[in-house]
N, C-alpha and C positions, 0 to 999 in steps of 0.2 A: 624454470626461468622466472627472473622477477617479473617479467611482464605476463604473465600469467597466472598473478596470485589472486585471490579475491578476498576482500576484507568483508568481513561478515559484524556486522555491528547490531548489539542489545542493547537498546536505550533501556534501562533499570530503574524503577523507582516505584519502591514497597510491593517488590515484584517475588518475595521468598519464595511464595507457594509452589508456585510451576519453574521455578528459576531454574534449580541442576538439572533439569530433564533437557529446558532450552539450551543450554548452556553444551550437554557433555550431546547434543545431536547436532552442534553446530564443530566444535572440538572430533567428532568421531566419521566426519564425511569418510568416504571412501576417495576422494578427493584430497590429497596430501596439500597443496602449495595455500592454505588457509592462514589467513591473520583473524582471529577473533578478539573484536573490541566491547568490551562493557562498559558501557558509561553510567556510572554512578551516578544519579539524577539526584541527589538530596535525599534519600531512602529512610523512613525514619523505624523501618521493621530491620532483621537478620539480612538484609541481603547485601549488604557489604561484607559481611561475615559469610556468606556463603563464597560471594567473590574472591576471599581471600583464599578458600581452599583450590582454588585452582589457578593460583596467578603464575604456574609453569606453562600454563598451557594457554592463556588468557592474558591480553593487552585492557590493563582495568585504567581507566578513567573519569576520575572525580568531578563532577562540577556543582555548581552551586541549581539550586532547584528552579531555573528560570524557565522551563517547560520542555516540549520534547524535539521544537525547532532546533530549538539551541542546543540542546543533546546532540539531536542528528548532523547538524555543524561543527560539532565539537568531534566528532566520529570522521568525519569525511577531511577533518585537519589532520587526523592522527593515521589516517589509511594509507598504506601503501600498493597497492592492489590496483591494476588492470580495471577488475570490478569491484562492486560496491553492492552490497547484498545487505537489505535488515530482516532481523528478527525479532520479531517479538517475543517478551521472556515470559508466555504465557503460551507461547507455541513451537513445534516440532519440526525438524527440516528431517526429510527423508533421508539415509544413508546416501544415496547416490544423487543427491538433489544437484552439489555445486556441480560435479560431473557432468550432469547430463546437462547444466544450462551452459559450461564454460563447452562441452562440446558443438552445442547450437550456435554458441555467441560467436562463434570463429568461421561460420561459415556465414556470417551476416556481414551487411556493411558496419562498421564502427557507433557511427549516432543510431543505436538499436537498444531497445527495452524490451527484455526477454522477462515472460511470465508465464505460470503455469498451471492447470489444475490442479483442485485441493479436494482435502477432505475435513467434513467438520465432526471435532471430539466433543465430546463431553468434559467434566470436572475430573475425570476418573482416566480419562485417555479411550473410553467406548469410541465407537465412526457412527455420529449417527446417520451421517450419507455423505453422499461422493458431489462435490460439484465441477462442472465440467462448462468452463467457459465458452462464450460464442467464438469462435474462429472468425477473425476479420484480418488474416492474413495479406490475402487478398487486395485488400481497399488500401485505395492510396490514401497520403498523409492526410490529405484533408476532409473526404471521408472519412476514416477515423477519428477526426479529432469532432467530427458532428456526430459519432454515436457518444464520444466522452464528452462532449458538452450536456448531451442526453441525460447523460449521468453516470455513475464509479461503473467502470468496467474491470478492473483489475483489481486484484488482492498483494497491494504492497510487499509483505510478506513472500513471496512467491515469486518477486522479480527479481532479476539481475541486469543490475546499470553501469554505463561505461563512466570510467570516474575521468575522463578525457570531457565529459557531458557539466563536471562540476567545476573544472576550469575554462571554460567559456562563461559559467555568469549562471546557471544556471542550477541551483541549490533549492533544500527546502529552507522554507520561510515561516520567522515566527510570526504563528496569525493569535489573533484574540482568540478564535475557538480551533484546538489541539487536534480535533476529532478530521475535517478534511485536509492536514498537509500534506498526506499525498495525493490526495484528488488535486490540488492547487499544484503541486509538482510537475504531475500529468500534465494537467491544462497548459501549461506554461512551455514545457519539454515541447509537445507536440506543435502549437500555435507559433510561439515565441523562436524555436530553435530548430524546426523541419528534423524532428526523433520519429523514426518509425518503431511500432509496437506489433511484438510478433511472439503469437502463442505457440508455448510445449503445450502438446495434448496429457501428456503424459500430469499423475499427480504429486506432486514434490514436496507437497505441508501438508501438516495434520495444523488445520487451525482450531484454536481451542474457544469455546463457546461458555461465557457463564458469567455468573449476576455483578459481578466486579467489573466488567469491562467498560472503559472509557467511553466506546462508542457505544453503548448500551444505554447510556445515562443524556437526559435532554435529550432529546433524538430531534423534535422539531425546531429544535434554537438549531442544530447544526445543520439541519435540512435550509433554512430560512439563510444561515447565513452563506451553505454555499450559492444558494439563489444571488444573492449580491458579488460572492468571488467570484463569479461567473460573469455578472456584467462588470464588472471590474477590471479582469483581465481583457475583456474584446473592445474595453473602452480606450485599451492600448495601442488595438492597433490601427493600419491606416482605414479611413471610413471605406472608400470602395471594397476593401475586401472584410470587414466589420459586417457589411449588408449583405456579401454574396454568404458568408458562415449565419447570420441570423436567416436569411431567407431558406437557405438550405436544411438547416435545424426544423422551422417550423412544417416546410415541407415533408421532411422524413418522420417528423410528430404525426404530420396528420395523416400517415401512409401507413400506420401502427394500425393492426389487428383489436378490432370491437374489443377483444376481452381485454385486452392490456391497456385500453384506453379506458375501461370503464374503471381497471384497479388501479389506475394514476389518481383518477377523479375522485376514486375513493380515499384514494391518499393526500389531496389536495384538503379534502375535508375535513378527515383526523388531524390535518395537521393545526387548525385552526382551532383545534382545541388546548384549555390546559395541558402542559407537559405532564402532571401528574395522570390523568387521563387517558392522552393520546401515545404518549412513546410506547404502550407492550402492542397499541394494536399498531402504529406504525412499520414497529416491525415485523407484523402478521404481514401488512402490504408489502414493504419491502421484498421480503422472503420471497413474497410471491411473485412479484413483478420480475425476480432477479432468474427464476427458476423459467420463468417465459421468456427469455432473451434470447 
């Protein structure tokens, strides 16, 4: 049924290395009803030329190199699909990945953001461990949306979104820095449009880990700037419930366990260092703060 397909979108750009791996795990679901879109970003290595070995199998899309917002817009024009799934071309969708999320997503209400545990590879496709998100099933919308104000609770990668979510208004956006459009996503889904977020335990990606990656690079310009989409977005909306989300934020901040508040503080302080500096131990904290959640 067409209403049952899911478009699985690789935003592309000078992505060769891991490319046909993402590519033929996105193409080989055990999940037949699949559109796979590549959007060509500007690519200035082979991966147009890799794109062209599979365009039986593959929906390719060129655009000009205006960043990966405007990829991901240019993907969700070209979608046909129920749902709306990305991958990154530097990462692995399990065989039974769309499977097991399109079987979850059907026993949800409609406005649902389905995500799931992962595991993290190496350069070589190694595991070098399993991560297994907080389950916050449970907690209503707005709850939820004050641990994500907290900060990323989800691995974009690993979701599946209703593309009924991207005609009401609600899309990514191109920001100045590339590294949080889906934390801005999030933020906006949840606050802006009453989306509830509900985790598969199960692990559905191998996410791939190594020195080229976007969010690897600057780490405290993109820490700093989500500091500001954050008051940006709650500066939207109406003030009484503006103060009831900040007062509850600080609240559940200061209800945080001594050791996680002492590795924020530590994180607070690297970040106030040069970027050449502070981004490898940033994400020494990170890691850690994220493995405490």
């Amino acid at each position: 049924m067409k209403g049952d397909k899911v478009s699985i979108a690789i935003p592309v750009h000078n992505s060769k290395k891991f490319l046909r791996q993402s590519i033929e795990s996105a193409i080989n679901q055990t999940y037949e009803n699949v559109q796979v879109l590549a959007i060509e970003n500007g690519s200035k290595d082979e991966s147009h030329q890799i794109l062209k070995e599979y365009h039986n199998d593959i929906d390719i899309v060129s655009v000009k190199n205006k960043g990966l917002g405007f990829a991901l817009k240019a993907a969700i024009e070209k979608a046909n699909g129920n749902w709306f799934k990305i991958l990154s071309p530097d990462d692995v969708l399990k065989p039974n990945a769309v499977s097991v999320l399109v079987g979850e997503a059907k026993k949800l209400p409609e406005n649902t953001i389905i995500y799931s545990n992962w595991e993290l590879i190496d350069e070589h496709g190694n595991t070098l461990r399993k991560f297994s998100e907080s389950n916050f099933n449970e907690l209503s919308i707005f709850d939820f949306n004050i641990r994500l104000l907290d900060g990323q609770k989800i691995n974009v990668n690993t979701t599946l979104i209703p593309t009924s979510l991207f005609r009401k208004g609600c899309v990514f956006e191109q920001l100045e820095n590339p590294v949080p459009i889906d934390y801005d996503f999030f933020l906006r889904a949840g606050i802006f449009y009453d989306v509830k977020f509900h985790l598969i335990e199960d692990i559905l990606l191998e996410y791939r880990t190594h020195s080229d990656q976007l969010s690897h690079k600057e780490i405290s310009k993109s820490l700093n700037f989500v500091s500001a989409l954050k008051k940006n977005i709650l500066s939207q909306i109406e003030p009484k419930k503006r103060t009831k989300y900040y007062e509850s934020l600080e609240k559940y901040q200061n209800e945080k366990p001594i050791s996680k508040k002492t590795m924020e503080a530590g994180l607070k302080i690297v970040k106030s260092l040069p970027p050449w500096a502070s981004d490898t131990m940033i994400v020494f904290y990170l890691n850690k703060i994220r493995r405490t959640r």
